[in-house]
N, C-alpha and C positions, 0 to 999 in steps of 0.2 A: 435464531430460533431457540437457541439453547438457553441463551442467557441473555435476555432482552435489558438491555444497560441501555434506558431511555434518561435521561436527564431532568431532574426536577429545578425548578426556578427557583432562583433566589432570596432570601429570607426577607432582603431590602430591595427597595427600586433605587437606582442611581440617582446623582443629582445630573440632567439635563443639562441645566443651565449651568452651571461652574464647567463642566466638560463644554458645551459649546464657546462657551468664551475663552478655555484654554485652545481648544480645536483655531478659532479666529486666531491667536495669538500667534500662534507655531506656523498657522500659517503667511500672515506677513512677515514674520522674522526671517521664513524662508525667503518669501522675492527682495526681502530689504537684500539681503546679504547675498544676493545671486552675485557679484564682481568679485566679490574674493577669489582667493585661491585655497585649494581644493589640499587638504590633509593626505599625506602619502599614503599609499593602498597598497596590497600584495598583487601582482599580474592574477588575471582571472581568466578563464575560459573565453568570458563576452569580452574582453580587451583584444584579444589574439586575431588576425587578419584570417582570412579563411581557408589558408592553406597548411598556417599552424596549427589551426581548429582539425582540421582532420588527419595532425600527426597526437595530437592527445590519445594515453593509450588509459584503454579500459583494459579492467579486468574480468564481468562478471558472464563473460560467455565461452569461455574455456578455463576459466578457473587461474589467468595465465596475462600476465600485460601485453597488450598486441594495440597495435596504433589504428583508430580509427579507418582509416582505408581500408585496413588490411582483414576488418569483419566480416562474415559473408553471415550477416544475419543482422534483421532489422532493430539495431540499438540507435537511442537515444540518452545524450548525458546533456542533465539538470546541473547546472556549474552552481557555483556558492556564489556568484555574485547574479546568476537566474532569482537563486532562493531566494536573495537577499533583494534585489529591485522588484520581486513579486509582489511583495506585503504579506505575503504568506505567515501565519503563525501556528500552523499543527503539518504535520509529515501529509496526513491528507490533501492538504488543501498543496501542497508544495506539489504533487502527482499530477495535478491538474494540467500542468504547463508541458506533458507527455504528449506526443500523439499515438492513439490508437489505445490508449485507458480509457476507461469508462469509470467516472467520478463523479457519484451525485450524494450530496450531505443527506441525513435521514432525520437528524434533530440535531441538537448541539451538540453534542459528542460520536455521534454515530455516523458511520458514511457505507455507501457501497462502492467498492473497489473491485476493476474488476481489468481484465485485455481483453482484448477478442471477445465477448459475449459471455453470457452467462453474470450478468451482474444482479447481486442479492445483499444482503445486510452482511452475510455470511460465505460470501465467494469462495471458491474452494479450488481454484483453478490455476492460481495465480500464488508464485513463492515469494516470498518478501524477508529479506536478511539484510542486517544492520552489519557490516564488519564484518561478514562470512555467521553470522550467530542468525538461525532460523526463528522468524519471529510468528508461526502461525501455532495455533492451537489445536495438540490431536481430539477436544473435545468435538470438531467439528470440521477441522482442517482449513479453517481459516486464521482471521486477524483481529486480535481485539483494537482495534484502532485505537480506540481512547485511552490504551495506557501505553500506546509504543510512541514516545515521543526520547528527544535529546534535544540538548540546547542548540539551536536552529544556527546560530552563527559560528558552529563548530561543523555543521557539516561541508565536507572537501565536496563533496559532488552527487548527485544519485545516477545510475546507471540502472537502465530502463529497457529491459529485452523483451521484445513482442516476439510470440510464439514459442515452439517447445524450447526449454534445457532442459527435459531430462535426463539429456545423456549423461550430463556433467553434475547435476543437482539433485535428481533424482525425482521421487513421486512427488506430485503437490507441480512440479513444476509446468504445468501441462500446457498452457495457455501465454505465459511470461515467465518473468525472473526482475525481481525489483531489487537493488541491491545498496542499501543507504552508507555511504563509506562517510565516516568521520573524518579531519583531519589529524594527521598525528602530531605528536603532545611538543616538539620541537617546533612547531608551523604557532608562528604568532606571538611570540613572548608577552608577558606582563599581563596587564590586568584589564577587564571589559565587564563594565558594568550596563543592563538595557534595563529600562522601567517604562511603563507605559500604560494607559487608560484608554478609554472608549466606550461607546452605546455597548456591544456584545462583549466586545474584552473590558470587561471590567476592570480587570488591571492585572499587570502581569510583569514579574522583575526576575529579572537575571544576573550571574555573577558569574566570571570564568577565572582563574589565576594560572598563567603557564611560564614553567623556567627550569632550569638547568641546574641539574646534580652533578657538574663537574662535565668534564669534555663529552663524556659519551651516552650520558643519560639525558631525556626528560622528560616532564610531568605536567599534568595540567588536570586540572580538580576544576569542579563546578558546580553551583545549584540554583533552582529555579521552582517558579510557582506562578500560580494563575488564577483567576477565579470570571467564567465565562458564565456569560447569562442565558437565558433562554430563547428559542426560538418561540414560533406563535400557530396558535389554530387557524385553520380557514378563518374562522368567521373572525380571526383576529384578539382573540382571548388569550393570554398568558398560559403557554406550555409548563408542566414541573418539570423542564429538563436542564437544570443547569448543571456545571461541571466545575468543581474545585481539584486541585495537582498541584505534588510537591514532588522532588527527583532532585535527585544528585548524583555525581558519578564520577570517576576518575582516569587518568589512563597515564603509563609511563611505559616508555618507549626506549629501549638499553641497545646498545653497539655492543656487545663481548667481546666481540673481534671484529678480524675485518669479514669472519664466513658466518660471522653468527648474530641474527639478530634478535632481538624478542622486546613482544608486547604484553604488557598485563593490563586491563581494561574492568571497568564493572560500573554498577547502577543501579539504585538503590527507590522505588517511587510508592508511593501511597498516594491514592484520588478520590474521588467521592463524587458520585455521579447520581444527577435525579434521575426519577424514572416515575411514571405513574404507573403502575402494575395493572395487567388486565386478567385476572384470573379468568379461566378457560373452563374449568373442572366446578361450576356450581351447579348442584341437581335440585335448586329449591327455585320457586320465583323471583328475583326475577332473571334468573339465571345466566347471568353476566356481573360482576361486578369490579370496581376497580377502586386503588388510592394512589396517593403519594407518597413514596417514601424514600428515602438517599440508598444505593447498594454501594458498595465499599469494595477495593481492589487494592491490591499491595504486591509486592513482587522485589525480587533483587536478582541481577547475575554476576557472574565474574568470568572471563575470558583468559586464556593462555594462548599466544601463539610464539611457534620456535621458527625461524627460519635462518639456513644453512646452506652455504656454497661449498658443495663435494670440490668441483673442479671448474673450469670454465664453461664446460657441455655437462654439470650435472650439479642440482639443486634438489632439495627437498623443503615442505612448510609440514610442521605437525601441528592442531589448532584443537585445543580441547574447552569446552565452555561446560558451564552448571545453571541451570535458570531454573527460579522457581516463583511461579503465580500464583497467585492465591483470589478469588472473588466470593465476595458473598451480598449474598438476595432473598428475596421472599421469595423465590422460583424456585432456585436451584445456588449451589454453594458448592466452591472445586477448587480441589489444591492440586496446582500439577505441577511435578519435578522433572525435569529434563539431563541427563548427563548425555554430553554428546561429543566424540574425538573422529579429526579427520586427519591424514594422512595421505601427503600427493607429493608424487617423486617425479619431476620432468628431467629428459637426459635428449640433448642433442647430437647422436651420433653421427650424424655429417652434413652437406651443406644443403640435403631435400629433405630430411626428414627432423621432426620436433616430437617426438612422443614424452605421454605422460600416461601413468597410470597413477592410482590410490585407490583406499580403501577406507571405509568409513564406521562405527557404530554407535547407534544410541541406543541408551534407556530408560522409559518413561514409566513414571509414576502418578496415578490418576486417584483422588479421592473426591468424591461426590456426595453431599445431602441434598436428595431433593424434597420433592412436595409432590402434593395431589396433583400438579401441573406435569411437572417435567422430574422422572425421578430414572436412576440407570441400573439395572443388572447385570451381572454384579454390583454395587458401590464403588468399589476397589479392582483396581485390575494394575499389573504392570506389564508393561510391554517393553519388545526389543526388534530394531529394525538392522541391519546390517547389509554393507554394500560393497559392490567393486567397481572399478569403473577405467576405461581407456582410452585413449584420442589419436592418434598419429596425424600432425599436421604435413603434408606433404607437398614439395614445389615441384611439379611438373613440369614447370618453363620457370624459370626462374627468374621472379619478379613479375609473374604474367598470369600465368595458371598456379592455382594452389586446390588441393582436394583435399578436405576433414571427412575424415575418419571414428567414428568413436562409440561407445555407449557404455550402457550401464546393468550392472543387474543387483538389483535388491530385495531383500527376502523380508516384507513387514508381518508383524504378530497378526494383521488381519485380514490380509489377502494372499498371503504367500511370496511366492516369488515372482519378479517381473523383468524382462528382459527390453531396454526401451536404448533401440539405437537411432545411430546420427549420421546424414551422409550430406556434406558440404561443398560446392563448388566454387572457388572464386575468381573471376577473369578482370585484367588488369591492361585493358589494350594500351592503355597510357597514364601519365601520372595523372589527370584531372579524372578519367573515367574508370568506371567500376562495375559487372554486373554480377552477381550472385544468385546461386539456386541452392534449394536445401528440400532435403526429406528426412522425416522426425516420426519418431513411434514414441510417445508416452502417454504414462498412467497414472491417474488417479486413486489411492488405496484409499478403504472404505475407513469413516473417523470413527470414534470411540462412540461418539451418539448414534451412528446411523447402526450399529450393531448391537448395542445395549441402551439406548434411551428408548422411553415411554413415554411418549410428549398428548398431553391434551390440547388438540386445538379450538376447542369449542365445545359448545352445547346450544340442541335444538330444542326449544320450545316443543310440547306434546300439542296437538290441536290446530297448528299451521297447515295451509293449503298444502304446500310442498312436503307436507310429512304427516298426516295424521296417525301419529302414533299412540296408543294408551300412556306412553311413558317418555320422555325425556330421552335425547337421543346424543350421546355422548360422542362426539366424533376425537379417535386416538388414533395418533401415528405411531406404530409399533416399529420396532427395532428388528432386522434381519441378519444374526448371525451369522449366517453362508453368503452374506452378500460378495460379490466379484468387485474385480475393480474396472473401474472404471480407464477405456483406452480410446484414445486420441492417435488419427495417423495424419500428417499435414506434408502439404506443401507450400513453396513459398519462392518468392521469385523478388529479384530486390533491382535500384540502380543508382548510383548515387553520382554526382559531379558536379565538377566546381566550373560553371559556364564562364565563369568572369570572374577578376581576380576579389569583386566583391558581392558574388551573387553564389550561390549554390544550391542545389536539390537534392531530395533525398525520397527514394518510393518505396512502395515494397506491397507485394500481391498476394494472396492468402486463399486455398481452400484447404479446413478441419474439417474432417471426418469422423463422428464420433459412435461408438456402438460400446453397451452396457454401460449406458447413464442410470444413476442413481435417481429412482421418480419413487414418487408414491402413489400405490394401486390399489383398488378399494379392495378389502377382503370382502369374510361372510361375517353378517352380523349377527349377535348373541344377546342374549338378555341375564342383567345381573340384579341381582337384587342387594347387593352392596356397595357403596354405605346406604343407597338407596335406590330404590326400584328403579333401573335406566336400561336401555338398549344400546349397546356399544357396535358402532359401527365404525371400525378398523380402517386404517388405512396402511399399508405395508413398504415398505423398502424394498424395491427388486430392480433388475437389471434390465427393466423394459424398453428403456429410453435406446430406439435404434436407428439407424439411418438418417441420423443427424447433423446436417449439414452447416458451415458459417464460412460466409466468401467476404471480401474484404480489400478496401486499398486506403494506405496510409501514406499521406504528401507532405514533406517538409520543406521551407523554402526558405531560406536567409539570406537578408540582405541590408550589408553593410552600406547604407544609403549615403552617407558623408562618414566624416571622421568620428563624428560626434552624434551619428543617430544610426541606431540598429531596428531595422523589421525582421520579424518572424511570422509565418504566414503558416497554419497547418492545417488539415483537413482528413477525417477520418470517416470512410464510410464501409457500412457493414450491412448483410444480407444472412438472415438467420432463417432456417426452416427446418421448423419444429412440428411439421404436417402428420409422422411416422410416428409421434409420442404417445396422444393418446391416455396422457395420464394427470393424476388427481394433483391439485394445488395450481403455485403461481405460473406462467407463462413466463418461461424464461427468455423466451424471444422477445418478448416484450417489453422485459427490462434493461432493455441496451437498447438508445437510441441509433435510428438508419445515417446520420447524417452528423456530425460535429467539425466545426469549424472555431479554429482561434488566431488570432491577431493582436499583436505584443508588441509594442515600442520602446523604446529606451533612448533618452534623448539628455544629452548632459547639454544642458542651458547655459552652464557657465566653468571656472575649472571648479567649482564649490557646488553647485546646485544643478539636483537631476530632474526629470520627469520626464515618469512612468506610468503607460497606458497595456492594459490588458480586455480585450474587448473576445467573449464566449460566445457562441450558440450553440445549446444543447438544443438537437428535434426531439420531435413525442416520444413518449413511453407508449405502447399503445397494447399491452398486454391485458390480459383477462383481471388481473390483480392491479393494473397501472391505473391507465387513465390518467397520466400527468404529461400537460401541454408543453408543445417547446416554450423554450425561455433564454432570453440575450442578458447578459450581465456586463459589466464594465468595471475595471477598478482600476483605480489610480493613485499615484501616489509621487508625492514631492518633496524632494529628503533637502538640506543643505547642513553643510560643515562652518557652524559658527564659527568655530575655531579649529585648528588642527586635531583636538584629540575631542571634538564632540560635534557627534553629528544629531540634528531633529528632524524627524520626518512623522507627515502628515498620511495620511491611507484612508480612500475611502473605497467600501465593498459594496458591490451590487447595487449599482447607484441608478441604474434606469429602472427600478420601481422599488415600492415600498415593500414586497414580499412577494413569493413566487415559491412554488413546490416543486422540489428537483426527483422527489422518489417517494411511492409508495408500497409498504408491505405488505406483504402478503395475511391472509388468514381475519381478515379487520383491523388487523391494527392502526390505531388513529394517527394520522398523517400531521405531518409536525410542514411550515414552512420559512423561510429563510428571510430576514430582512434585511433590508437596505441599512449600514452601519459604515463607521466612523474611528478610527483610533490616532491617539498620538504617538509618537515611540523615541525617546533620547537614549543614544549609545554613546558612552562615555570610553576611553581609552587611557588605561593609568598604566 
């Protein structure tokens, strides 16, 4: 809502035809050279039989490596070779392959991201951290999607947690916890170059260099760029939404000792992204108007992490990061600086108990130019959030029973303080079986817009049925300084097991409760007579949103069907009631479809040559603001290794029809939808 970064189209149209006959080419080269043998790989997640799959240890749900089994909370991990047989090429679209996310593209660059419900351009429900580094925005408490990107063939894995952390993570965390872990700078030596074309990616090249400063260092540098074309209108017209990025970043990875490790990491991008602009605030005839024009975004961070072996039962990581965003629009224009250090001391004082405590602060720096649209009061504000937080993991039975223990309290500049704990149960009657329960209290702190923005969402014509007014009726969303935050209480019931030593499942049950949701309520309306004669009819921020229900069951099912083919089977359904709200704008129950189902193949045809099937079903949207139909996609893709250090692969996207609309926004804005496309991709190995 704040900063609508729609995508404007491309200066030039592609050449077609030179692409479709490279597209033909890449793809006989691949069935010619299916016999070969297949270029050496690093072990993957999807190589692993399914018993070592569920000794992989994540980190992102106590903050702390613990082996898949041994979670008592519905996580899912995106391996690097998921990422890579996807065809996936932006973080969004890599989310999809989650269950119980809610992922639908909004134009070329834009997506809504969402877990459990509440899906908008702008989700605010849901944490997302690259490397432990927090990637949402206090403009709004979301994610600018279109500029959190990294080179795709360096990410180790995503770890994907449905429902609350905010024990361990804090505010924002309410709904999920997404946590994109890179690999580190010793993983992969030498050089990797990717280059690539297509109908929507118009082309896009990458360059990675990793190697070694002597025994106990290393480093790995890298840079990339894209240039992605537009999606289309209903009736099929050329969107201005297309999207140009550049990024580079680096990371070096030091041993001190044998107790002392440290990482330095950072990243550097500038993009440019169309957008047709819809001004909202015109008081003359015909009172709407809109253009085309590029908004511009830039940014860079740097990372520090220390970590230290006190003793064999005691460890600490200190983790300080600096990010700073920068965007500019005809809308609105925000520089915001982030310094943020965290602190977690885990100590194992005997064979039942695993406690960890830490302590967290940031401080944010916000500057804003707006417009007659979207402008904030103050301009300038800086903020300071601070936290504590504790866990004791505890064995009961030892190997059998385990109870988490934990939470959190943190004090933000705009809701005060909040106290959001965690209570975990895990039972273990044998090594293939697992059942899980959890109860969770967290909250949502109100963003810098919902407390200081003054957003225009429109303007009524004087003389309409629906409104005969003398004058022009301006409709504004004002900003609520006293606003509360927003709190989430949940339950969750999980089960997971390995039936066969090639089959396994994974479930997990959900009712969120939610009371003072952030809505917007009509106030009383006024008459101004600047800049010119209009009636302004408010709309307010307040904490009406009550008795808000979302139930839900998430199924995952894998199945290692021969040696050489893997199925994934998932399915997510959800129940939203939104009956108690009562309030002004989009139906947010509506924007989360009741029903998603996906189906994923992976089939190595030879020791050189793969293919790969991904087959969606997103149901209806059916919200007051929606109105967008279920839709089945399929994508595919057929990679083969010419030779040992170069592989060509073929991708095509959403290929059971020409276009189809995954999401509509709220307030009119004009709905963008998705086509059916085509890329090549060679990754080189030097």
């Amino acid at each position: 809502m704040f900063w609508l970064m729609r995508n404007r189209g491309g200066r030039g149209r592609p050449d077609f035809r030179r692409r479709s006959r490279l597209v033909s080419f890449a793809c006989l080269l691949s069935v010619a050279s299916g016999g070969a043998r297949a270029a050496d790989q690093a072990p993957d997640l999807s190589a692993l039989d399914l018993e070592a799959l569920m000794k992989v240890e994540v980190s992102s749900v106590s903050r702390k490596s613990q082996l898949m089994s041994d979670v008592a909370a519905a996580v899912y991990v995106i391996s690097h070779n998921d990422i890579k047989r996807s065809g996936a090429t932006s973080i969004p679209e890599i989310l999809r392959l989650a269950p119980g996310l809610q992922v639908a593209r909004v134009g070329a660059s834009a997506w809504a991201v969402s877990a459990r419900g509440f899906n908008w351009r702008y989700s605010d429900k849901l944490l997302v951290l690259m490397d432990g580094r927090t990637l949402y925005t206090p403009l709004f408490s979301g994610v600018f999607w279109n500029v959190q990107d990294t080179m795709i063939e360096d990410i180790e894995r995503v770890e994907v947690i449905r429902g609350p952390g905010a024990a361990m993570w804090g505010s924002n965390a309410v709904n999920g916890v997404i946590n994109i872990i890179t690999r580190s700078a010793s993983h992969g030596g030498g050089g990797l170059a990717v280059v690539g074309a297509g109908s929507d990616e118009r082309g896009f090249a990458s360059a990675r260099y990793a190697g070694a400063a002597g025994d106990n260092t290393g480093y790995r540098i890298y840079a990339k760029a894209f240039d992605r074309g537009p999606t289309v209108a209903p009736g099929g017209e050329r969107a201005d939404d297309d999207w140009r990025a550049m990024q580079a970043g680096f990371r070096v990875d030091h041993s001190v000792s044998a107790q002392d490790k440290l990482t330095v990491q950072g990243d550097a991008y500038r993009a440019i992204v169309g957008e047709r602009v819809h001004l909202n605030a015109v008081l003359t005839p015909p009172y709407q108007a809109d253009y085309a024009t590029d908004d511009r975004a830039s940014g860079a961070n740097v990372l520090l992490k220390w970590s230290h072996r006190i003793s064999d039962i005691s460890d600490f990581v200190v983790q300080t990061y600096y990010d700073r965003a920068r965007f500019t629009a005809p809308k609105l224009s925000a520089d915001v600086r982030t310094y943020d250090v965290d602190f977690q001391h885990r100590i194992r004082p005997g064979e039942r108990h695993d406690f960890m405590w830490g302590v967290s602060y940031r401080a944010l720096r916000i500057d804003t130019d707006g417009s007659a649209d979207i402008s904030f009061t103050p301009d300038q504000r800086n903020g300071h959030i601070s936290a504590v937080f504790f866990q004791d993991d505890i064995a009961l039975i030892r190997e059998r029973l385990r109870l988490t223990l934990g939470g959190k309290y943190e004090k933000s500049y705009t809701a005060g303080g909040q106290w959001q704990p965690n209570v975990r149960l895990l039972w273990t009657p044998n090594d293939d079986h697992a059942v899980w329960a959890a109860y969770s209290r967290a909250s949502r702190t109100p963003s810098y817009g919902e407390t200081s923005a003054r957003i225009a969402l429109g303007v009524v014509p004087p003389g309409i049925p629906q409104n005969p007014a003398p004058a022009p009726v301006a409709i504004i969303a004002q900003a609520n300084p006293d606003l509360a935050a927003e709190r989430l209480t949940a339950y969750e019931l999980g089960y997971r097991a390995q039936l066969h030593k090639r089959l396994s499942i994974d479930a997990a049950l959900f009712t969120n409760r939610y009371r003072d949701l952030s809505m917007l309520t009509a106030g009383a309306s006024a008459f101004e007579t600047a800049p010119l004669p209009h009636v302004v009819a408010p709309v307010v921020y307040g904490n009406d949103g009550q008795g808000y229900t979302a139930r839900g069951l998430e199924l995952v099912a894998d199945w290692r069907v021969l040696d050489w083919m893997r199925v994934e089977a998932t399915y997510t359904h959800i129940r939203m009631d939104s009956r108690t709200l009562g309030s002004v704008g989009a139906d947010v129950a509506g924007a989360v479809p009741r029903n998603q189902a996906s189906l994923r193949w992976q089939m190595d045809l030879s020791a050189r040559t793969q293919l790969d099937g991904w087959l969606r079903y997103v149901g209806r949207l059916s919200g007051a603001d929606q109105g967008v139909d279920a839709y089945t996609t399929l994508d595919m893709r057929l990679a083969t290794n010419v030779r040992p250090d170069l592989e060509l692969a073929l991708i095509g996207q959403n290929l059971l029809d020409s276009r189809h609309l995954e999401f509509r926004e709220a307030f009119g804005a004009r709905p963008y939808e998705i086509r059916r496309g085509a890329y090549v991709k060679a990754t080189l190995k030097f």
